[in-house]
DOTORZA-253574 format. One record per residue (C-alpha): residue number from 0; chain; z, x, y. Coordinates in steps of 0.2 Angstrom, whole numbers. Layout:
BEGIN
<node pos="NUM" unit="A" up="Z" east="X" north="Y"/>
...
// end
This chain:
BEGIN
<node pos="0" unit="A" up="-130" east="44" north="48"/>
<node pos="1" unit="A" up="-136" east="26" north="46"/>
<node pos="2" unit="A" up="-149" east="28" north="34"/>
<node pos="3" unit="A" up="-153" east="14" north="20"/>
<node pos="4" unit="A" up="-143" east="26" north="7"/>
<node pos="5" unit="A" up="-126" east="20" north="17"/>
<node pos="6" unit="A" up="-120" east="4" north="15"/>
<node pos="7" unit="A" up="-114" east="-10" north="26"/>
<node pos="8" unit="A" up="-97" east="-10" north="28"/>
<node pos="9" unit="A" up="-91" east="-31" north="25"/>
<node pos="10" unit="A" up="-75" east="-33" north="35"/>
<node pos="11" unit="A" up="-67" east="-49" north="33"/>
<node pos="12" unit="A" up="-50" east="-60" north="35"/>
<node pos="13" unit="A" up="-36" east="-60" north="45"/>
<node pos="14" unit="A" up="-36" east="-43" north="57"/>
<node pos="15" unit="A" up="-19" east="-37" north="53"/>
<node pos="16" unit="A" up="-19" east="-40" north="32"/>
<node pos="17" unit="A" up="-19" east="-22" north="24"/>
<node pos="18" unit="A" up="-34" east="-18" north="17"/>
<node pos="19" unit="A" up="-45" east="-25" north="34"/>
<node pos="20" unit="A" up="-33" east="-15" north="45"/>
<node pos="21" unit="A" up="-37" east="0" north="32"/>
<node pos="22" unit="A" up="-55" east="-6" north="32"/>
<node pos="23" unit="A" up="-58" east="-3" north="50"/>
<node pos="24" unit="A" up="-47" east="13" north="52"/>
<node pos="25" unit="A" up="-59" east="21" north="37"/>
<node pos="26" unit="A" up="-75" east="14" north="47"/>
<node pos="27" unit="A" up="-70" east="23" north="63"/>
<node pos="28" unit="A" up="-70" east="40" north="52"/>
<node pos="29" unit="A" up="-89" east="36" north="49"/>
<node pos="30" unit="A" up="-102" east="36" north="67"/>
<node pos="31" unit="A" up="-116" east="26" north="63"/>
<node pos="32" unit="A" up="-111" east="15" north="49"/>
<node pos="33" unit="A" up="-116" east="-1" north="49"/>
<node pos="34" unit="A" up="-101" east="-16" north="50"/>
<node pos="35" unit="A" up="-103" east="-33" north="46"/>
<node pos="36" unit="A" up="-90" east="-43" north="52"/>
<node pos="37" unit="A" up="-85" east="-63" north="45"/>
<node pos="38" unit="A" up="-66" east="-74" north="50"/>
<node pos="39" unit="A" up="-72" east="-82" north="35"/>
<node pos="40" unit="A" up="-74" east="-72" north="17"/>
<node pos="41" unit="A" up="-87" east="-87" north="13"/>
<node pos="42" unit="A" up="-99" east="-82" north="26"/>
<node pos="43" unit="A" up="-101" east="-64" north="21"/>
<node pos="44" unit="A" up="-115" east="-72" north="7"/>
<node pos="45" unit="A" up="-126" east="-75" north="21"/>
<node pos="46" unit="A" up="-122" east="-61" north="31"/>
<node pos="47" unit="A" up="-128" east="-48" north="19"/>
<node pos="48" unit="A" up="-145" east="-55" north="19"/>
<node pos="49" unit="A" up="-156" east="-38" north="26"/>
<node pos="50" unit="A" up="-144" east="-26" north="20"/>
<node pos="51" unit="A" up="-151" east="-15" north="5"/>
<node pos="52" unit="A" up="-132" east="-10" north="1"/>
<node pos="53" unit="A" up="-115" east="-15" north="6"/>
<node pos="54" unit="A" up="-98" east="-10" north="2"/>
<node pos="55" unit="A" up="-84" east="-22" north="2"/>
<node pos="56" unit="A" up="-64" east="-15" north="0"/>
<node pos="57" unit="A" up="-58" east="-30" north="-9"/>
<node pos="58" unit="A" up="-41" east="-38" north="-14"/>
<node pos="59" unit="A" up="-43" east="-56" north="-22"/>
<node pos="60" unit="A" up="-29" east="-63" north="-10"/>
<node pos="61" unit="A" up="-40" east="-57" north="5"/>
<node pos="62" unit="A" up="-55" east="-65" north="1"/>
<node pos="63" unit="A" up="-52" east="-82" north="-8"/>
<node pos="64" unit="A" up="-36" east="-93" north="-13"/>
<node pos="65" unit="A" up="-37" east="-89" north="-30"/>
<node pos="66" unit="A" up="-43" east="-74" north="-42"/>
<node pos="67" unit="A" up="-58" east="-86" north="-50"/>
<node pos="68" unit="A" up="-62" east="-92" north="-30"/>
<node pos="69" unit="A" up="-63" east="-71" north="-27"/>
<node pos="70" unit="A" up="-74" east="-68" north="-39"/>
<node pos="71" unit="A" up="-87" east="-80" north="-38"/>
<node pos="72" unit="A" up="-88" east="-74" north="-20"/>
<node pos="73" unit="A" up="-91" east="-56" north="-24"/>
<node pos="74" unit="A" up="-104" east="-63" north="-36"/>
<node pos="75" unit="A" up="-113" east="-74" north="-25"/>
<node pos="76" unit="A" up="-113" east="-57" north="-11"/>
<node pos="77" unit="A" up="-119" east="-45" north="-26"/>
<node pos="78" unit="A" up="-133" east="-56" north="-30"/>
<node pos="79" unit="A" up="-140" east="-54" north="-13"/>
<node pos="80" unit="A" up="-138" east="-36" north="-11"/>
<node pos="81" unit="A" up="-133" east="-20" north="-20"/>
<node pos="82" unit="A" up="-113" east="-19" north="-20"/>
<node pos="83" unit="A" up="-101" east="-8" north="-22"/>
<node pos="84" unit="A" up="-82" east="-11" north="-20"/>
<node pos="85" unit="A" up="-63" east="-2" north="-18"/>
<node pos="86" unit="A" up="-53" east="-13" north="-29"/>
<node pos="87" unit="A" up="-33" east="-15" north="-22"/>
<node pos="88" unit="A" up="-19" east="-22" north="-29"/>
<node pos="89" unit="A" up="-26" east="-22" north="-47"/>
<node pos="90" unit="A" up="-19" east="-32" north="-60"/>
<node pos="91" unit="A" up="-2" east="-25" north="-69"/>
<node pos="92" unit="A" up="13" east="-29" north="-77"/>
<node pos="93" unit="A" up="22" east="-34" north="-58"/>
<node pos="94" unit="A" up="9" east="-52" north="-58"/>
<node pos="95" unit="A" up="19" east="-60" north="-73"/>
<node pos="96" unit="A" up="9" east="-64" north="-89"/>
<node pos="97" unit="A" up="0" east="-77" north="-84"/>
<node pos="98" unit="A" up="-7" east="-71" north="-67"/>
<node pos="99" unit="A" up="-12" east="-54" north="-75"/>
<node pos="100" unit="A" up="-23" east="-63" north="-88"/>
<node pos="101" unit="A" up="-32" east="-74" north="-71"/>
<node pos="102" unit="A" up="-31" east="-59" north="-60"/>
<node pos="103" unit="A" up="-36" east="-47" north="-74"/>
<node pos="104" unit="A" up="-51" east="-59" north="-77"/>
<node pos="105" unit="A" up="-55" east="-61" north="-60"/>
<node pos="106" unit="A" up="-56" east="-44" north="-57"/>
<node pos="107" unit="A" up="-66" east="-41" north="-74"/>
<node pos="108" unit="A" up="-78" east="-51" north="-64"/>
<node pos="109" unit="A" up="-80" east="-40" north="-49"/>
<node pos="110" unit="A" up="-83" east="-25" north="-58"/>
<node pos="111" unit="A" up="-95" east="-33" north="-68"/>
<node pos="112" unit="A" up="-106" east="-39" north="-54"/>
<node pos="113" unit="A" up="-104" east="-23" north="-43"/>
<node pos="114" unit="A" up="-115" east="-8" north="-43"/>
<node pos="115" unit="A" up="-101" east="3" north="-43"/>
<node pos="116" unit="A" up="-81" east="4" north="-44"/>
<node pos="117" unit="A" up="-70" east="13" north="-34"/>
<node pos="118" unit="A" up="-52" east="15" north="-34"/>
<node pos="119" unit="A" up="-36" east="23" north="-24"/>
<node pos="120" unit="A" up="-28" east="32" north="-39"/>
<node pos="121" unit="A" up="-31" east="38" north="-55"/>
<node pos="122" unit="A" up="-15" east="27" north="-60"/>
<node pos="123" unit="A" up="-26" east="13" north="-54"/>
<node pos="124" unit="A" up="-40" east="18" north="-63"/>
<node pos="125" unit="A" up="-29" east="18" north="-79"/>
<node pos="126" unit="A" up="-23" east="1" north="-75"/>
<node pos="127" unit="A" up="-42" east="-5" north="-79"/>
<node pos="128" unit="A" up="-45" east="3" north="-95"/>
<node pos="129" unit="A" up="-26" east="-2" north="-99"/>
<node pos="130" unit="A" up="-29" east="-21" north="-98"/>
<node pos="131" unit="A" up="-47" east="-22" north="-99"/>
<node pos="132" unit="A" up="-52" east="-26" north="-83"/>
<node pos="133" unit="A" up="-66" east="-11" north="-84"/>
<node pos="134" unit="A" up="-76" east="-2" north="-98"/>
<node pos="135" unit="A" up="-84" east="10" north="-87"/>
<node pos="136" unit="A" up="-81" east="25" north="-76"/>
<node pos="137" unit="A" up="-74" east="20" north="-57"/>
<node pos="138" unit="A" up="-73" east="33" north="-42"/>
<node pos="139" unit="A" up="-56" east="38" north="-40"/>
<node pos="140" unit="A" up="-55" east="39" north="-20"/>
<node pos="141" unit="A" up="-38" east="41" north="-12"/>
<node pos="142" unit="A" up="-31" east="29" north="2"/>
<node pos="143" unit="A" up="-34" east="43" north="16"/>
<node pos="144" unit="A" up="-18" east="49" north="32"/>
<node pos="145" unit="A" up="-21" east="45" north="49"/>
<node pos="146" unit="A" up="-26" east="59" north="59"/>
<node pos="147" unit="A" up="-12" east="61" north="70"/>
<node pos="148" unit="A" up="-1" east="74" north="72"/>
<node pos="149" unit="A" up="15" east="70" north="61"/>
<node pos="150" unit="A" up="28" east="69" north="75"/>
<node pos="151" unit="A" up="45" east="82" north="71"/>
<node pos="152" unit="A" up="60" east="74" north="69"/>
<node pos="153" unit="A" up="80" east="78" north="71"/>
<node pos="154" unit="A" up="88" east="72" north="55"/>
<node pos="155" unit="A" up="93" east="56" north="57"/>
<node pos="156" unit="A" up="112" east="53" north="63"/>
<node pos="157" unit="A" up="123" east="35" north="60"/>
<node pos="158" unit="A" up="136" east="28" north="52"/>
<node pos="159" unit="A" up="136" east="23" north="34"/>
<node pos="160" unit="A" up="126" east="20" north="22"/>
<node pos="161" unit="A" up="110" east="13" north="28"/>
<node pos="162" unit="A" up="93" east="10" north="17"/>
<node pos="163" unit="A" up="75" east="9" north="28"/>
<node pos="164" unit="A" up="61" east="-4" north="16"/>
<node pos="165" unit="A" up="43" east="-7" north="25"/>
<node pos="166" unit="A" up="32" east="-19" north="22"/>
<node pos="167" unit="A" up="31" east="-37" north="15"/>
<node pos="168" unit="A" up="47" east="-46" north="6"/>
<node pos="169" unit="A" up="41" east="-52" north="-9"/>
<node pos="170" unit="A" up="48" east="-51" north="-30"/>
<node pos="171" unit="A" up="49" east="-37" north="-37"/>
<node pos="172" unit="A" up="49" east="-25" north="-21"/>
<node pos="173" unit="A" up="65" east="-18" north="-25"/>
<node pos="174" unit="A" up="74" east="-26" north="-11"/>
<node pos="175" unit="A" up="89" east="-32" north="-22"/>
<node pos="176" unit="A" up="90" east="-14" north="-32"/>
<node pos="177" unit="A" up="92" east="-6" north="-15"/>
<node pos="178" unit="A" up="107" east="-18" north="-9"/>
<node pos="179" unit="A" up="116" east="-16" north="-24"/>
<node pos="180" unit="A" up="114" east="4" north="-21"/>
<node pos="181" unit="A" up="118" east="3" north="-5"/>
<node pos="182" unit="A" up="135" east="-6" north="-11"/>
<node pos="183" unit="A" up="138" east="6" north="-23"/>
<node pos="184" unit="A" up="132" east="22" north="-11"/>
<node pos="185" unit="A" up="144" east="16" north="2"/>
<node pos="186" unit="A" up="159" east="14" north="-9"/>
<node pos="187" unit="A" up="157" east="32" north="-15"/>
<node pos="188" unit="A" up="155" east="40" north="-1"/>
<node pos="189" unit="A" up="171" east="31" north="6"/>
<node pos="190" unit="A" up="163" east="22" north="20"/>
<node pos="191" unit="A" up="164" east="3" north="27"/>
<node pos="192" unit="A" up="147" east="-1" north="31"/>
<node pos="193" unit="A" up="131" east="-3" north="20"/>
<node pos="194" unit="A" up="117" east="-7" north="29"/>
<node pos="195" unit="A" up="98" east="-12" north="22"/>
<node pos="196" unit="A" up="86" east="-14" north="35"/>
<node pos="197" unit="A" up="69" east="-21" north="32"/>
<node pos="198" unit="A" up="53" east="-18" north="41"/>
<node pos="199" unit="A" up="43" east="-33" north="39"/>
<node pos="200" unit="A" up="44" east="-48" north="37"/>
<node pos="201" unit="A" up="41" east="-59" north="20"/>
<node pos="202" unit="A" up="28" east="-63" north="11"/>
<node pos="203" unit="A" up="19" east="-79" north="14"/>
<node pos="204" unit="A" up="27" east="-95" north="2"/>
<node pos="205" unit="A" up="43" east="-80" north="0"/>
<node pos="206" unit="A" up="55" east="-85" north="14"/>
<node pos="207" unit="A" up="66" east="-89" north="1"/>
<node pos="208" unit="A" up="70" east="-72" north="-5"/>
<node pos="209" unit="A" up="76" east="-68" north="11"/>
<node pos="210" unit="A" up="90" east="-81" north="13"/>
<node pos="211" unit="A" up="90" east="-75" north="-6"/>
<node pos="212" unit="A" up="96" east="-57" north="-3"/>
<node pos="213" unit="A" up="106" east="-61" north="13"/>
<node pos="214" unit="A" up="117" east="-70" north="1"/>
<node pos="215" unit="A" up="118" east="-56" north="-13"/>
<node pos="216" unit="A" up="120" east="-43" north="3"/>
<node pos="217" unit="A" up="135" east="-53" north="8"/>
<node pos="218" unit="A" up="143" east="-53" north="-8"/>
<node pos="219" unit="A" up="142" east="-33" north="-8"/>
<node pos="220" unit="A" up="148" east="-31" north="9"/>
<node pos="221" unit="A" up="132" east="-26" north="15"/>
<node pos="222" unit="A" up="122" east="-32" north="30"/>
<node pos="223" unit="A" up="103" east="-37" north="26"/>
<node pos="224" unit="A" up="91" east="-38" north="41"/>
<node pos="225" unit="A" up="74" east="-42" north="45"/>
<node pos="226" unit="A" up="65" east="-34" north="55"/>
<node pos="227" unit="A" up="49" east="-50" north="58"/>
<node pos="228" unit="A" up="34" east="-44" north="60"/>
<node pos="229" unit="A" up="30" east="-30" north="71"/>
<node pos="230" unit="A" up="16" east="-22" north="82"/>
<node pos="231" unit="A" up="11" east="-4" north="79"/>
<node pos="232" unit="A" up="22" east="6" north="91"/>
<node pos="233" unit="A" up="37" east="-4" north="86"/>
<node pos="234" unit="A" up="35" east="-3" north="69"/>
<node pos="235" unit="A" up="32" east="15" north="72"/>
<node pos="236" unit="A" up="48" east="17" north="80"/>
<node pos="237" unit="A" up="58" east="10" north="65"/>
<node pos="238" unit="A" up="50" east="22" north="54"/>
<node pos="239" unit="A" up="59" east="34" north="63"/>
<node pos="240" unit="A" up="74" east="27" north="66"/>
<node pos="241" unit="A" up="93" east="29" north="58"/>
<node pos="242" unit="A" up="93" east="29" north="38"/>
<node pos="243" unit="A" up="84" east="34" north="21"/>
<node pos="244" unit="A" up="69" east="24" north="17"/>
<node pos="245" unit="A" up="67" east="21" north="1"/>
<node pos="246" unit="A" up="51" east="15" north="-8"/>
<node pos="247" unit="A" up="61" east="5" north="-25"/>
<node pos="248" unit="A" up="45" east="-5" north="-30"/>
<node pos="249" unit="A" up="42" east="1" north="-48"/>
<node pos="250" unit="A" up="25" east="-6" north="-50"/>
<node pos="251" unit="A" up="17" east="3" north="-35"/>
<node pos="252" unit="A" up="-3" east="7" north="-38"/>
<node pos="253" unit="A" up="-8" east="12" north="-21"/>
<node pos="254" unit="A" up="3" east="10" north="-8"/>
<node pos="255" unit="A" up="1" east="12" north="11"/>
<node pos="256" unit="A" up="18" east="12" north="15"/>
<node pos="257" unit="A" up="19" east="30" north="9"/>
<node pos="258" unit="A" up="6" east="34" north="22"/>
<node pos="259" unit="A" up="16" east="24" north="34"/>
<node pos="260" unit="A" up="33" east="33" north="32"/>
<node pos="261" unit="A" up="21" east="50" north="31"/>
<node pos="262" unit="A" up="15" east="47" north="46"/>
<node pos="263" unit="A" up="30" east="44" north="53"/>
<node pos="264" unit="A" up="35" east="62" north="49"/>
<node pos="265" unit="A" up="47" east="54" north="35"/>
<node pos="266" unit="A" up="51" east="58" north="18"/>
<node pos="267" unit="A" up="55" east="43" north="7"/>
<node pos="268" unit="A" up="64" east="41" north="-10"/>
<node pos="269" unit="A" up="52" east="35" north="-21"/>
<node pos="270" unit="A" up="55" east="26" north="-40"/>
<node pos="271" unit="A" up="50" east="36" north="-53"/>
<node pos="272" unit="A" up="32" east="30" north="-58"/>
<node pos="273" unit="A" up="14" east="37" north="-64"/>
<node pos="274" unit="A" up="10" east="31" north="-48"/>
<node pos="275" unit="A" up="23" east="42" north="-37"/>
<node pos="276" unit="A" up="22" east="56" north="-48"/>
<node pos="277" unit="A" up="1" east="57" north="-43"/>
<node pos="278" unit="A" up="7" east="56" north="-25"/>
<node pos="279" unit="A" up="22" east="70" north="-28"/>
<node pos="280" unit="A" up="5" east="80" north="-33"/>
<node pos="281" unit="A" up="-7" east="75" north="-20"/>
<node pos="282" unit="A" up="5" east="77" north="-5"/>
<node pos="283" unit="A" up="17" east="89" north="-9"/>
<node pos="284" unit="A" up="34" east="90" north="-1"/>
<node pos="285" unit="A" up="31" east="70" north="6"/>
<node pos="286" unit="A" up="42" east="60" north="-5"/>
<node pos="287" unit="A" up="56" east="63" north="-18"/>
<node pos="288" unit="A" up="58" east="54" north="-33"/>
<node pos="289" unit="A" up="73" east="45" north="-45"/>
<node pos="290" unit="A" up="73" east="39" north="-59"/>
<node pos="291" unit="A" up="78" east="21" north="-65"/>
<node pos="292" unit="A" up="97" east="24" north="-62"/>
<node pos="293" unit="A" up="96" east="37" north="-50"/>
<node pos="294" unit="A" up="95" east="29" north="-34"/>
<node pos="295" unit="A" up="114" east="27" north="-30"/>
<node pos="296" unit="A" up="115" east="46" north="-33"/>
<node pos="297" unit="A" up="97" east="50" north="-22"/>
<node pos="298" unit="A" up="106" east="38" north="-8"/>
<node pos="299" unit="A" up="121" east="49" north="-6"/>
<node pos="300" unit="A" up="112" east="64" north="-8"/>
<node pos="301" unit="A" up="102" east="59" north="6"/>
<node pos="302" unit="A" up="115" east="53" north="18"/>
<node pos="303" unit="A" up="125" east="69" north="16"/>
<node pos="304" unit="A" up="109" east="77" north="20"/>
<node pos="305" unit="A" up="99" east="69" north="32"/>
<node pos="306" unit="A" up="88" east="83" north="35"/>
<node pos="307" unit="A" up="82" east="80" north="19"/>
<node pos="308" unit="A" up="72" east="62" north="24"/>
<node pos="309" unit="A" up="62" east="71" north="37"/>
<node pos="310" unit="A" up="47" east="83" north="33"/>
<node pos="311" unit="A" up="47" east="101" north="41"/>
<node pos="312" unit="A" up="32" east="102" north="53"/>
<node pos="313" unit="A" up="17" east="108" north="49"/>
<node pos="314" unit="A" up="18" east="96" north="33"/>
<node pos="315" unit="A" up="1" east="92" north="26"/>
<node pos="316" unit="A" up="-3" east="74" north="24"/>
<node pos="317" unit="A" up="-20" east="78" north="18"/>
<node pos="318" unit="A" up="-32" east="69" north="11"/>
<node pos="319" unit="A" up="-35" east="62" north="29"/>
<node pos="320" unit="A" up="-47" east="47" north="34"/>
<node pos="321" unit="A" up="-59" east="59" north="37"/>
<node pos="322" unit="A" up="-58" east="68" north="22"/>
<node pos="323" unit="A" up="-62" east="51" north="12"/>
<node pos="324" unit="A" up="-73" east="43" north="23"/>
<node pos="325" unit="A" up="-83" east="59" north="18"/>
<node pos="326" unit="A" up="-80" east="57" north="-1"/>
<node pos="327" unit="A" up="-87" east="39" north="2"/>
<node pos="328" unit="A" up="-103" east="46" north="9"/>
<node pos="329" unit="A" up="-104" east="57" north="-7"/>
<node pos="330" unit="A" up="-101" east="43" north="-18"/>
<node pos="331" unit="A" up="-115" east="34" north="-10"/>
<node pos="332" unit="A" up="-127" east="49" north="-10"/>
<node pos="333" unit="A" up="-125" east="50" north="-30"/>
<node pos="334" unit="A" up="-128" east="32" north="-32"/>
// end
């Protein structure tokens, strides 16, 4: 398979970040491909040198401290062989209207300099022409399943009203929406305990918010907890564990944590978005979505039917890694 039509894949920054974690897993779903591997971001401009293509799956915050920083670095690399990239976490409304014009410029950069453009949703794709990041056509590539059987799971069984978050703590998640649901969920439903667990831990420079929502928590008589960061199989296992997860970020663009509870053999609520409405398409079944001043109703709902926050086996989580790793090699072969 390693001809000079594929590209090197460049893996770079800190093993367990998002997009190298889904770098490597995408790699492994392609024998033969050529990796180049770099700590440092900065030392991917030399370590291209020889390779007629390379493909870089890029995220500003992964490769630089600052958007400009980002840019000039997938510049430098795309001046020394013929790029293409995966853009993540492209700029919307969610980065405040100053860090949407730097980010927005940044990444008007990046898709300048590259040979080509690829994206994880059409939603995403959108968001480029939307705020002028790119005036041409990008590949719209999904973010692809693991390929491990979905595991079948009883309904979930515990007292009270309990609400499952994963990932990073950060603004704008939807953290605060889900406590005062749960508040509201549990006084409806009659019962004495609210519960909102999240899986993760917070975002760097965000350690505040957590102290932050502990405190609004405590005024609603719900408990807040966090989880820290996890290992795999831990992380796995509170997946699966007692309550609803919910997925209350409104401003999601491509989200792994959908995969992540998918995989899990969960079926999250999801706020209403273009976003979750082209993942309600692509996966059918997987998640179930509320609209803005729905998710009090969608958590009782879902606690009085627990069965309804699992999927039934045999659910398809398709497209797999496998099935994108191969659209990647078609991308390439047109180019």
């Amino acid at each position: 398979m390693t001809t000079p039509d594929v590209p090197v894949h460049l893996l770079t920054g800190p093993p367990r970040h998002g997009v190298a974690r889904y770098t490597r897993d995408l790699v492994a779903q392609m024998p033969g491909v050529p990796v180049v591997t770099a700590q440092d971001p900065a030392e991917l401009v030399a370590a291209v040198a020889g390779h007629r293509r390379a493909h870089l799956q890029f995220t500003d915050r992964l490769v630089a401290s600052s958007p400009e920083g980002a840019a000039e670095l997938v510049e430098a690399i795309a001046g020394r062989t013929r790029l293409t990239v995966t853009l993540h976490d492209v700029p919307q409304e969610s980065d405040g209207a100053r860090n949407l014009v730097r980010r927005g410029a940044a990444y008007a950069r990046v898709c300048a300099a590259a040979d080509g453009v690829a994206v994880n949703s059409r939603h995403e794709a959108a968001l480029l022409g939307e705020h002028g990041v790119a005036d041409r056509p990008v590949r719209v590539i999904p973010l692809g399943a693991g390929t491990l059987p979905i595991p079948v799971l009883p309904p979930p069984s515990g007292a009270g009203v309990t609400a499952l978050i994963a990932g990073w703590i950060y603004p704008g998640k939807g953290h605060d929406d889900v406590v005062r649901a749960v508040a509201a969920a549990a006084r409806r439903l009659g019962s004495t305990t609210g519960t909102v667990l999240a899986i993760g831990a917070p975002s760097p420079g965000h350690e505040d918010d957590v102290r932050r929502l502990t405190a609004l928590a405590a005024d609603l008589d719900v408990t807040f907890t966090v989880t820290g960061g996890l290992d795999d199989a831990d992380y796995a296992a509170a997946l699966r564990g007692p309550g609803v997860p919910v997925a209350a970020h409104r401003h999601l663009s491509a989200s792994r944590s959908l995969l992540d509870w998918g995989e899990q053999g969960r079926r999250p609520l999801v706020a209403e978005s273009r976003y979750a409405a082209e993942m309600a398409g692509l996966r059918p079944g997987t998640l179930v979505t509320y609209p803005d001043d729905g998710l009090v109703e969608a958590l009782v709902r879902a606690v009085r039917d627990p069965g309804s926050t699992v999927l039934p086996p045999g659910t398809s989580l398709r497209p797999t890694l496998a099935d994108v790793a191969a659209e990647y090699l078609r991308w390439w072969a047109e180019s």
